[in-house]
C-alpha positions as CSV (number, residue, x, y, z in Angstrom):
1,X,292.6,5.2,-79.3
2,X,290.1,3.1,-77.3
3,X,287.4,3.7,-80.6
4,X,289.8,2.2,-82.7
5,X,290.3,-0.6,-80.3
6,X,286.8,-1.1,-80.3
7,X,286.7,-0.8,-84.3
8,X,289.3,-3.7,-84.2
9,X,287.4,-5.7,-81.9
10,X,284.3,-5.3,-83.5
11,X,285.8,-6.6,-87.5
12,X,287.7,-9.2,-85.6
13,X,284.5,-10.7,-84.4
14,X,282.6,-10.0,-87.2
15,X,284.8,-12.4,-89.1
16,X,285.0,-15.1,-86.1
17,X,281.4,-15.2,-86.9
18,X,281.8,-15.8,-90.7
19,X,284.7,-17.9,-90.2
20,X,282.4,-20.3,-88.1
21,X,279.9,-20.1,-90.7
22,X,282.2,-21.3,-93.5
23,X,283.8,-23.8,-91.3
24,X,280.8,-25.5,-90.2
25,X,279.3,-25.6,-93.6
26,X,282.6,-27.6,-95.1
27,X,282.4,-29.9,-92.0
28,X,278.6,-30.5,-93.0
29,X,279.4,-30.8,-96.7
30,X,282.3,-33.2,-95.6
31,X,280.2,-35.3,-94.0
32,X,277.4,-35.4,-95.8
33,X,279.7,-36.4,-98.9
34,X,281.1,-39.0,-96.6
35,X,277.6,-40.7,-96.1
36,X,276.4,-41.1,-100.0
37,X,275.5,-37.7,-100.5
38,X,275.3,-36.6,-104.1
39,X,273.2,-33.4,-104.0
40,X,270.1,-34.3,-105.6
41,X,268.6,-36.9,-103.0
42,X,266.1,-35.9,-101.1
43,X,265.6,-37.8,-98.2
44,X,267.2,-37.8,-94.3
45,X,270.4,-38.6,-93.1
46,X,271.8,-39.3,-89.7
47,X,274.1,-36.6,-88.1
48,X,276.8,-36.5,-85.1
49,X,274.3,-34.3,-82.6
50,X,277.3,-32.1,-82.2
51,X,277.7,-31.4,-85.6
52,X,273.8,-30.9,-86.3
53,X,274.2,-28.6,-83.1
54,X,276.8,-26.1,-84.8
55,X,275.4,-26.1,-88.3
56,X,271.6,-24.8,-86.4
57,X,274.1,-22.3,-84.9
58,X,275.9,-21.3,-88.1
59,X,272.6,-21.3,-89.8
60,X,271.6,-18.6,-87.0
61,X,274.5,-16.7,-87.6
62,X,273.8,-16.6,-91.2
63,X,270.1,-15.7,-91.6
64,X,271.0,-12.6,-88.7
65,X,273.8,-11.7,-89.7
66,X,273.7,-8.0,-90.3
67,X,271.1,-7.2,-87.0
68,X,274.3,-9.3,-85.1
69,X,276.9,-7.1,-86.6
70,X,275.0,-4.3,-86.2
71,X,274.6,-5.0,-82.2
72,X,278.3,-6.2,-82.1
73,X,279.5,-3.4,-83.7
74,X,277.3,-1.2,-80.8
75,X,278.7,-2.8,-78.5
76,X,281.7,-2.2,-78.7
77,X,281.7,1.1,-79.7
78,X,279.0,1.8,-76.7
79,X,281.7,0.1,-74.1
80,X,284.3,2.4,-75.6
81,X,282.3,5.6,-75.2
82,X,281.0,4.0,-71.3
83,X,284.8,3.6,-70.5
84,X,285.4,7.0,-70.0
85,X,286.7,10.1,-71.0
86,X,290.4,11.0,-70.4
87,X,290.9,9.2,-67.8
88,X,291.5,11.9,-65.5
89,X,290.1,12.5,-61.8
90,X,287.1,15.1,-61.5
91,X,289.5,17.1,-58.8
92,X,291.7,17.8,-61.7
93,X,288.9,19.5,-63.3
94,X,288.4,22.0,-60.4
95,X,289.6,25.3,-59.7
96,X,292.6,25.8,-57.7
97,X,291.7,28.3,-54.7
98,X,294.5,29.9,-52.6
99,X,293.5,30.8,-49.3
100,X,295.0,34.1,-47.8
């Protein structure tokens, strides 16, 4: 159970991470169209600094995104394996011995 929990977690953060990516993209294309843009200039334009912020971030997320996957992935499966084992006490493990 607690591997597939981790298998959720790790594809529900896998696509929190694309969904970003996608996001921040149509916000950048938004407001590039917004200021003039028509896709062929090539010159500067001026940015919101949080904006310019999350679309270095997206870009981040896009050029590693399989070595990020991988080490989410990893992690969650690693925390799911250092959780434990069946939860039970190491006394339950031991022999019972009856003394006469």
């Amino acid at each position: 159970m607690k591997y597939l929990l981790a298998a959720v977690l790790a594809g529900f953060l896998i696509l929190a991470m694309f969904g970003f990516i996608w996001k921040t993209e149509g916000e950048f294309r938004q407001a590039a169209l917004d200021r003039g843009w028509d896709g062929e200039q090539d010159m500067g334009m001026e940015l919101p600094g949080d904006l310019l912020q999350r679309v270095s971030v997206a870009n981040l997320l896009r050029v590693y995104s399989i070595p990020i996957s991988v080490l989410l992935v990893g992690l969650c499966f690693g925390t799911a394996f250092w959780m434990g084992g069946s939860g039970g006490t190491d006394e339950a493990n031991q022999p019972v011995v009856a003394e006469e």
